[in-house]
Structure formats: structure tokens, C-alpha cells
N, C-alpha and C positions, 0 to 999 in steps of 0.2 A: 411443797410437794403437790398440796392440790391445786395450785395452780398450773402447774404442768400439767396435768389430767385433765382439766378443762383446754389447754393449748391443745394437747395433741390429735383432738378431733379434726382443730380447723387446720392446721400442718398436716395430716394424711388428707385432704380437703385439696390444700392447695399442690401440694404433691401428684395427687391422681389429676385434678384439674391441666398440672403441666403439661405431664404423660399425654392425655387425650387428646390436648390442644395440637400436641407438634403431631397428632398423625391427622387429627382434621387438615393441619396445614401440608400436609402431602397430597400430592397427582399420584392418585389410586390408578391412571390408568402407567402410571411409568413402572417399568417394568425392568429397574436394572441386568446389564449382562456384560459379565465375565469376558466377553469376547470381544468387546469394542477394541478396537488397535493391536489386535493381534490376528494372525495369518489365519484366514481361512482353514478349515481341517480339510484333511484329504480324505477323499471320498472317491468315488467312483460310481456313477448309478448306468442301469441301460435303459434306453430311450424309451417314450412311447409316443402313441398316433404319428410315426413314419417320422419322424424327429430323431437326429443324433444323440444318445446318454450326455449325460452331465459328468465332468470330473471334479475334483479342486485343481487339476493343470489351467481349467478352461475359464477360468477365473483374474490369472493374470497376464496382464499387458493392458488393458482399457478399463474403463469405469464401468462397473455392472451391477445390476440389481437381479438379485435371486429371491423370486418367491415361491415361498412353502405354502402350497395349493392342495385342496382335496375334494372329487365328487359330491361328497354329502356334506359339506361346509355352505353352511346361507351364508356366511358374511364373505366368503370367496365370489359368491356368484354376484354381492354388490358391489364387490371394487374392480369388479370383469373391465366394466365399462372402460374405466379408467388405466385398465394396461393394456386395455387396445389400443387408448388415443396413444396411450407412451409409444407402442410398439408403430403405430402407426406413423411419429412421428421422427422414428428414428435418430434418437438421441445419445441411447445410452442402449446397452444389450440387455436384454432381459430375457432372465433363464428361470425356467419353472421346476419345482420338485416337487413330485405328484405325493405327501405324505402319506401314508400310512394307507394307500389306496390302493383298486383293482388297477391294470394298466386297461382292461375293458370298458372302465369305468370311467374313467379318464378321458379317454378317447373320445367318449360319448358327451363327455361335458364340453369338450375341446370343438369338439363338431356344433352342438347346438351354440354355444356362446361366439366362438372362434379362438383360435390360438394365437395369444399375442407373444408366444415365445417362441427363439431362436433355436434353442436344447431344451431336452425334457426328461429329467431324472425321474425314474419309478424309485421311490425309496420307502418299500411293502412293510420293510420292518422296523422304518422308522430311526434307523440307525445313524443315520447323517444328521436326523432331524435332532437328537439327540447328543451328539458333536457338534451342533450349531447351537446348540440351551434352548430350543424350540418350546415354549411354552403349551402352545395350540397355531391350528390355521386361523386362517392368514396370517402368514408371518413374514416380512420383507426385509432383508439386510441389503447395504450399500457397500460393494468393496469398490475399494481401491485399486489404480494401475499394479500395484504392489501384492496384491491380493489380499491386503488388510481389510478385514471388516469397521467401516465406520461407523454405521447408524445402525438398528435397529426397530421396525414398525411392527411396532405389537399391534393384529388386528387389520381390519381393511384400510388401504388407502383411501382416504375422502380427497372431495377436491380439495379442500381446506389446507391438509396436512401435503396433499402434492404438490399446492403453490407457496406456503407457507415455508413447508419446512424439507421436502426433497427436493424442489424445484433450486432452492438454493444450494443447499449442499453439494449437489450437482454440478454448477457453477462453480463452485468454490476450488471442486476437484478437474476443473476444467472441461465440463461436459457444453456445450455450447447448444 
């Protein structure tokens, strides 16, 4: 008996040791979602800065990347750069939905940065963002011709993550 009493210090020991290990050994930045491979929700938002609203119709028939964007979001304003060049280089469509923001507000960012979107959903109460599992802004999803959601980017685009890992999937889904 006493010698189980002395074991079971270093057993609750290597127990918690396990535990701790397997979440060191996780990507704190992944951010599972429920939504991968399955249809886009429907939504419906109206447009801002003279831009046509966003639907979930407008979603299928081509490869499209929809970012959830907001005025008072810093890490919005760092990956700006990087959905100009997309937009600029005409690849794939990219639709913005203004989260949880003024359409004034909006407008204003859209003007000082530039707008590299096509459609531009006001979604004031957050509601879509919310049908989407939106965590916070910047938040970027990849559908599908199908209007499946395939990726998920938690966070700003870096160049990193655009050549690395949408630059391909993009390809993959035939974006050329």
C-alpha cells in the first residue's frame, strides 16, 4: 500500500505532463470551423461606398474569397495592401463584408485605403458574421464554384500565408 502512495505522485506527474505536452504541441493560431465543406449560409446584406450588397446567391458559379472587414480593425488595415494587389490582379472575385460597422465608416476606410472589392455587404448586426462562425476581423473564407466554403483565414492575410497557402488552393480549385 505504501508503495502506491509514493507512485502516485509521479503518475498524476506524468499524467498532467501528457495533458500539457499535447496542447504545447497544437497551432494556437488554428482555429477550427464547422463550416468547411459545407454551403455558404444565406444571407443577404446592402451595399456600401456605391458598391452593389452581397447575397449568399452571389457566391455561386466561380471561386470567391469573402472578407470580413471593419473601420476600427488594425490588422484589417495591414492586410489592405495585399487585397489590392489580389484585386488588382484579377484572379479570383473578392467580396468584402463590412462587420459589425458604420456604412459611414466604411466608406471612409474604402476611400483612404481603396476598395479592392467587387460587392460590399453592411452586416451592422453582425449577423451573417455570425452564420459564418466569424470569430473577429479579419476574417477570410475561400468558396467554392459550388458555393462550398473551403478555407478559412483567421486573421490578416500575410504575404506568407497568400503565397503559401491561398495562392495554392486557389489553383487547386482552378483559379489561374
Amino acid at each position: 500500500m505504501r508503495r502506491i502512495l509514493y507512485f502516485l505522485p509521479v503518475l498524476c506527474f506524468g499524467v498532467l505532463a501528457v495533458w500539457f505536452g499535447q496542447g504545447l504541441t497544437r497551432d494556437p493560431d488554428a482555429l477550427p470551423s464547422a463550416m468547411i465543406g459545407r454551403e455558404a449560409p444565406k444571407f443577404d446584406l446592402a451595399g456600401v461606398a456605391g458598391k452593389p450588397g452581397l447575397a449568399g446567391g452571389d457566391l455561386k458559379g466561380q471561386v470567391a474569397l469573402v472578407n470580413f472587414f471593419a473601420s476600427w480593425c488594425v490588422p484589417c488595415r495591414i492586410e489592405h495592401p495585399i487585397l489590392m494587389r489580389l484585386a488588382a490582379e484579377h484572379r479570383v472575385a473578392l467580396y468584402g463584408v463590412a462587420y459589425k460597422d458604420r456604412p459611414e465608416d466604411a466608406e471612409r476606410l474604402l476611400k483612404q485605403l481603396g476598395n479592392p472589392y467587387s460587392r460590399i455587404g453592411l452586416d451592422s448586426d453582425g449577423r451573417a458574421g455570425i452564420d459564418f462562425g466569424v470569430y473577429g476581423v479579419p476574417e477570410t473564407y475561400v468558396i467554392d464554384e459550388q458555393g462550398r466554403i473551403r478555407y478559412r483565414q483567421v486573421g490578416p492575410i500575410s504575404a506568407d500565408v497568400l503565397e503559401h497557402v491561398l495562392m495554392p488552393m486557389l489553383k487547386d480549385l482552378g483559379v489561374k
